[in-house]
C-alpha positions as CSV (number, residue, x, y, z in Angstrom):
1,X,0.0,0.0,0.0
2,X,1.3,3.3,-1.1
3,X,0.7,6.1,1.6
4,X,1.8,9.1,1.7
5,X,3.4,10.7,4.6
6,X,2.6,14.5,4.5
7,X,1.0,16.5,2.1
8,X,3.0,18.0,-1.0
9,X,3.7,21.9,0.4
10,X,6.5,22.3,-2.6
11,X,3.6,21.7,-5.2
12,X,4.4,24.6,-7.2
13,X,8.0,23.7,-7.1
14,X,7.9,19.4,-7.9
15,X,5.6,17.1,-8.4
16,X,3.8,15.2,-5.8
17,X,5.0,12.0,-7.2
18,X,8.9,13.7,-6.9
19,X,8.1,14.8,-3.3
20,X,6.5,11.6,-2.2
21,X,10.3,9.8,-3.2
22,X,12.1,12.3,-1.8
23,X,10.5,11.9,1.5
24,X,10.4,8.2,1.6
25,X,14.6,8.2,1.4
26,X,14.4,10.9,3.9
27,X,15.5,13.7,1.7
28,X,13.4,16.1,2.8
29,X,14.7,18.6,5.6
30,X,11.0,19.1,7.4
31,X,12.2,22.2,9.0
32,X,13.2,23.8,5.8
33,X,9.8,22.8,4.3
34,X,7.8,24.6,7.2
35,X,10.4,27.5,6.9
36,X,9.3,28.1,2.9
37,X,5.5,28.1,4.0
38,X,6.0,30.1,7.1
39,X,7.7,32.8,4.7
40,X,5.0,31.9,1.9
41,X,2.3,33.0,4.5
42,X,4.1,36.2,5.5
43,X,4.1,37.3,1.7
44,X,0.2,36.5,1.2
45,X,-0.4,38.1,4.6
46,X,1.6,41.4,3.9
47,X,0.0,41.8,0.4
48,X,-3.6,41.5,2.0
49,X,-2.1,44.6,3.9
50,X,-1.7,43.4,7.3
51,X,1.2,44.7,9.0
52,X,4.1,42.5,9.6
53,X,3.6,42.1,13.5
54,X,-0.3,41.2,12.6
55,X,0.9,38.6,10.0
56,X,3.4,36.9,12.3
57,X,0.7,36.8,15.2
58,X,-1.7,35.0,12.6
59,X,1.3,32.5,11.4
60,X,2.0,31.9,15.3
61,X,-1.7,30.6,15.7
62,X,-0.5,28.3,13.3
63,X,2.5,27.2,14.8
64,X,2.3,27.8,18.7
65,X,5.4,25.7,19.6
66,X,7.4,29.0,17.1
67,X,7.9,32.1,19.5
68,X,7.3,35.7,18.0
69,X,10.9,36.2,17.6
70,X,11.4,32.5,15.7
71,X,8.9,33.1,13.1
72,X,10.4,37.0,13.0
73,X,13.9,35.4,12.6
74,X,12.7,32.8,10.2
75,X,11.0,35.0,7.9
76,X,13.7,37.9,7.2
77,X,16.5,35.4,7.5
78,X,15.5,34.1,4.1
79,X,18.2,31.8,2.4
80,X,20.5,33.5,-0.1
81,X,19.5,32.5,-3.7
């Protein structure tokens, strides 16, 4: 039986068939993954024109385990393309 173990957040990036082999080998850094949808949210928060503290309170409701100043740190410590 083939089931998958999380949902596909990197749709827009690779398939779900490439995601779901990737995360069977165990090639998929989980913390990175909620990192990218953590900063994902932010964007689509601040363009519906909430201000930055309001969008990281809304993304901490999310993620209650993150303190304010993790999610702050997570979201404008953005990897270096």
């Amino acid at each position: 039986m083939n089931t998958k173990s999380i949902e596909n957040p990197l749709s827009e990036l690779i398939s779900d068939e490439i995601f779901d082999i990737l995360d069977s080998r165990g090639l998929i850094n989980k913390k990175s993954v909620r990192d990218y949808m953590i900063r994902k949210r932010f964007d689509s928060l601040r363009n519906n024109e909430l201000s930055a503290g309001e969008a990281i309170e809304k993304i901490q409701k999310d993620y209650p385990y993150l303190q304010f100043d993790s999610i702050r740190k997570i979201i404008y410590n953005r990897p270096q393309a």
